[in-house]
C-alpha positions in Angstrom: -5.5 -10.4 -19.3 -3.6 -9.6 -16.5 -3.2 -12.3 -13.3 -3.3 -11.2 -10.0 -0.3 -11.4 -8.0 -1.6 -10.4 -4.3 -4.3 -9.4 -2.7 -5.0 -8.5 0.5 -7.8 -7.1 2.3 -6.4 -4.4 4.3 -6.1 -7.3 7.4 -10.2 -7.8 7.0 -9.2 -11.7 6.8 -6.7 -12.5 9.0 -7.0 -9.3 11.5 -3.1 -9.2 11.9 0.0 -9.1 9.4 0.3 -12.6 8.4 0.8 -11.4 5.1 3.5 -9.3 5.3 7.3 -10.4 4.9 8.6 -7.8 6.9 7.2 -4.9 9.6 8.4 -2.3 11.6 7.5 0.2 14.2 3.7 0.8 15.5 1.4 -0.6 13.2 -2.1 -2.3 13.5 -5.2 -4.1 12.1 -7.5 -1.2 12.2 -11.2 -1.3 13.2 -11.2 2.7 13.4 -11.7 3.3 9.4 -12.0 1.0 6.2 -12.1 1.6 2.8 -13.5 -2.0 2.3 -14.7 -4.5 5.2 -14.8 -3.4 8.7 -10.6 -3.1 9.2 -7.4 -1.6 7.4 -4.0 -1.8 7.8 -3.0 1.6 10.5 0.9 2.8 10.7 1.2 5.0 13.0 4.0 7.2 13.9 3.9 7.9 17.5 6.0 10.5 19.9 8.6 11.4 18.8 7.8 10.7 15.5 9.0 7.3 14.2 8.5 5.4 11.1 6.9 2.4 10.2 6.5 0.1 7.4 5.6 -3.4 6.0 6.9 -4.9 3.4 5.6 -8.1 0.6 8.7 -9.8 -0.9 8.6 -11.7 -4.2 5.7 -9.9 -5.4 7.1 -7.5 -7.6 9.2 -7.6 -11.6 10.6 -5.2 -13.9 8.9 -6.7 -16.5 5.2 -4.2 -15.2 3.6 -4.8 -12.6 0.5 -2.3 -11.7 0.0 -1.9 -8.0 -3.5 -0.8 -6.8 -3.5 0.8 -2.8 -6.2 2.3 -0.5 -4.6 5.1 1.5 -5.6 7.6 3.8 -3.6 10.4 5.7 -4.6 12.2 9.0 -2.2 15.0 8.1 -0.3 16.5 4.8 3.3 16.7 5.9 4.6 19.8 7.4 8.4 20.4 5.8 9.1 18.4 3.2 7.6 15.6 0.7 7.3 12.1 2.6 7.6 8.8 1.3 4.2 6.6 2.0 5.0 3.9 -0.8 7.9 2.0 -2.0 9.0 -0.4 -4.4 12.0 -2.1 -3.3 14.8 -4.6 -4.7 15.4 -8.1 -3.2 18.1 -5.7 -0.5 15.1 -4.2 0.1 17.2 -1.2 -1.7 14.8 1.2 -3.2 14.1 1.3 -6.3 10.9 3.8 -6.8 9.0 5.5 -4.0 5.7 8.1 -4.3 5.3 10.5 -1.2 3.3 13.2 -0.3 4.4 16.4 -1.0 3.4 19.5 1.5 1.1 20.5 -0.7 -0.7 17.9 -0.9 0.5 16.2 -4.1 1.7 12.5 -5.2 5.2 13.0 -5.7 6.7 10.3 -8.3 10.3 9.2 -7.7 12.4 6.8 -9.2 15.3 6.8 -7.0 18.2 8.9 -9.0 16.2 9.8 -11.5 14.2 12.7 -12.5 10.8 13.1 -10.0 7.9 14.3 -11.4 4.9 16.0 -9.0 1.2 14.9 -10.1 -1.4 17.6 -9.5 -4.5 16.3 -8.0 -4.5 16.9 -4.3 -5.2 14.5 -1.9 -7.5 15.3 1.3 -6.9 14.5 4.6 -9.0 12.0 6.1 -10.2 10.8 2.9 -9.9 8.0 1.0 -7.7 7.7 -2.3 -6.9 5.8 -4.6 -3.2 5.4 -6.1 -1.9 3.5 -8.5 1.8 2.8 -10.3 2.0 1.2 -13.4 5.5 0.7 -14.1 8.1 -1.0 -16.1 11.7 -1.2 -16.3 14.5 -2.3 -18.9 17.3 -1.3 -17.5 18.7 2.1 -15.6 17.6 4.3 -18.3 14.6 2.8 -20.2 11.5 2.4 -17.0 8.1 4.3 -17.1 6.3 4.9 -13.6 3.0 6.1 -14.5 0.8 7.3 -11.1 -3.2 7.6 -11.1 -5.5 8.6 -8.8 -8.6 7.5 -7.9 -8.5 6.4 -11.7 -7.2 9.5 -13.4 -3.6 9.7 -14.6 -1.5 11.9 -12.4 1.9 11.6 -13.6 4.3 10.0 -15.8 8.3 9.5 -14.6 10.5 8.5 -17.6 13.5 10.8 -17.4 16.6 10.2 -15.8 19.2 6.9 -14.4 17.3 4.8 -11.9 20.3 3.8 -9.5 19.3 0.5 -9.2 16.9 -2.3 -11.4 15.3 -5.6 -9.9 12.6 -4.7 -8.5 11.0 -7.2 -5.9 9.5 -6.4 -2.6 6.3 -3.5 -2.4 6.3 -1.2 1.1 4.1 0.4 2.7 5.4 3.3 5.0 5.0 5.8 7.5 8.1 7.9 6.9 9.4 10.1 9.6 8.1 13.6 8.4 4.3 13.3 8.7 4.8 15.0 12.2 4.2 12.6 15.8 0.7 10.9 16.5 0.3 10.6 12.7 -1.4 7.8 11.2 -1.7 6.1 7.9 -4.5 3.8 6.5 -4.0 1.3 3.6 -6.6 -0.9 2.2 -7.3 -3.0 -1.1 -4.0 -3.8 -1.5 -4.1 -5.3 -5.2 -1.1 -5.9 -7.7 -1.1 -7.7 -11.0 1.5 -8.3 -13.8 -0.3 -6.0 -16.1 2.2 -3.6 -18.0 0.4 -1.9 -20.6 1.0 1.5 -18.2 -3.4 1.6 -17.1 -5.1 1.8 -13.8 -6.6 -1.8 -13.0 -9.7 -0.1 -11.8 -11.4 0.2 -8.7 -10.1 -3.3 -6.9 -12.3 -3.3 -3.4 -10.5 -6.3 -1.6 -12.4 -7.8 1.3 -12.8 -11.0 3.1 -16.1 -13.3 3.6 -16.1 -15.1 6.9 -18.0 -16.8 9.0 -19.9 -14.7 11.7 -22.1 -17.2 13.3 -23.0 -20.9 13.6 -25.4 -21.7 11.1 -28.6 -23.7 12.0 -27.6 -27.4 10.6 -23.9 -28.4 10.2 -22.9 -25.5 12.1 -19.0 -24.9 13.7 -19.5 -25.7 17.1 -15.9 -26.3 18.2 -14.2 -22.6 19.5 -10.7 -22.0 18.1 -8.0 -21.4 21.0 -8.8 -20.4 24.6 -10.1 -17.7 23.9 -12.1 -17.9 20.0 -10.5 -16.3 17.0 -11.7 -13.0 18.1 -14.5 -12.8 15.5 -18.0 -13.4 15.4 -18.9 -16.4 17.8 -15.3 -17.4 17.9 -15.6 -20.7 16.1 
């Protein structure tokens, strides 16, 4: 049985980025669409458009690992395949990256080695499901198998990876999506499974208090100005 490596609820439990090792450019805990909970995590590209990303260190191995993300797109990019998900080395180098091709498709690329293009198309607005199982034995033995929603998509064994150690996960809103783009990512699930399968539908949320309860309740609110949920307690 596979253990879980991290979770995280798409910012549901701590309503900012606590989680994340690294962040850059416009990004947000989301109330405006969830996959799970009432939030997700929103980058945004702004005007002009502008990337942004977050990254998880230490969560990652060559030995498999299978990576489970909600995402959602406001817009299919409009010149060229752009990357939305990364796995990177301890450099934060990458290693593998999927994007979205202008069709529509889940483009599967280990970095210097032979892409492969899935053929399910992904909606706009929509929610999705995508998933890499992966291994890797060195520059020339790896297998990066991508499902959607479930369903096997592609498989990306040919080739010489440029680099090994894989270490750090990214999310990303790549400069190519156009301006006032935004991307949604939710259940955010990865496990050390790597028997190349889909983990299956992982919903990640968080249960929290919402309101003093009748005997033994919190009475005491957190900070100036409450935690910003329920009764602020």
């Amino acid at each position: 049985m596979p253990a879980t490596i991290f979770l995280e609820s798409g910012t549901d439990a701590t309503q900012d980025l606590t989680f994340y090792s690294s962040t850059g450019g416009t990004i947000a805990s989301a109330t405006d669409q969830a996959r799970t909970g009432t939030r997700s995590l929103r980058l945004s590209s702004g005007s002009p458009d502008t990337a942004a990303f977050v990254l998880r260190a230490g969560v990652l191995a060559d030995a498999g690992r299978r990576i489970s993300v909600g995402v959602m797109f406001s817009a299919i990019p409009p010149v060229s395949a752009t990357t939305f998900l990364q796995i990177l080395d301890t450099s934060a180098a990458g290693v593998w990256s999927a994007a979205l091709t202008t069709g529509g498709l889940i483009s599967n690329r280990p970095l210097g080695a032979t892409a492969v293009n899935g053929t399910r198309v992904i909606g706009i607005n929509t929610w999705s499901r995508i998933t890499v199982s992966y291994t890797i034995t060195n520059t020339t033995t790896f297998r990066f198998d991508v499902f959607v929603d479930g369903v096997l998509d592609s498989s990306a064994t040919g080739g010489t990876l440029t680099r090994t150690g894989s270490d750090r996960l990214g999310l990303r809103m790549s400069v190519g999506f156009g301006a006032n783009q935004n991307i949604w990512f939710d259940d955010i699930y990865i496990d050390d499974g790597s028997d190349y399968t889909d983990p299956g539908n992982i919903r990640v949320t968080a249960k929290r208090p919402n309101a003093n309860g009748t005997t033994n309740g919190y009475t005491t609110q957190i900070g100036v100005g409450g935690s910003g949920y329920g009764t602020g307690h």
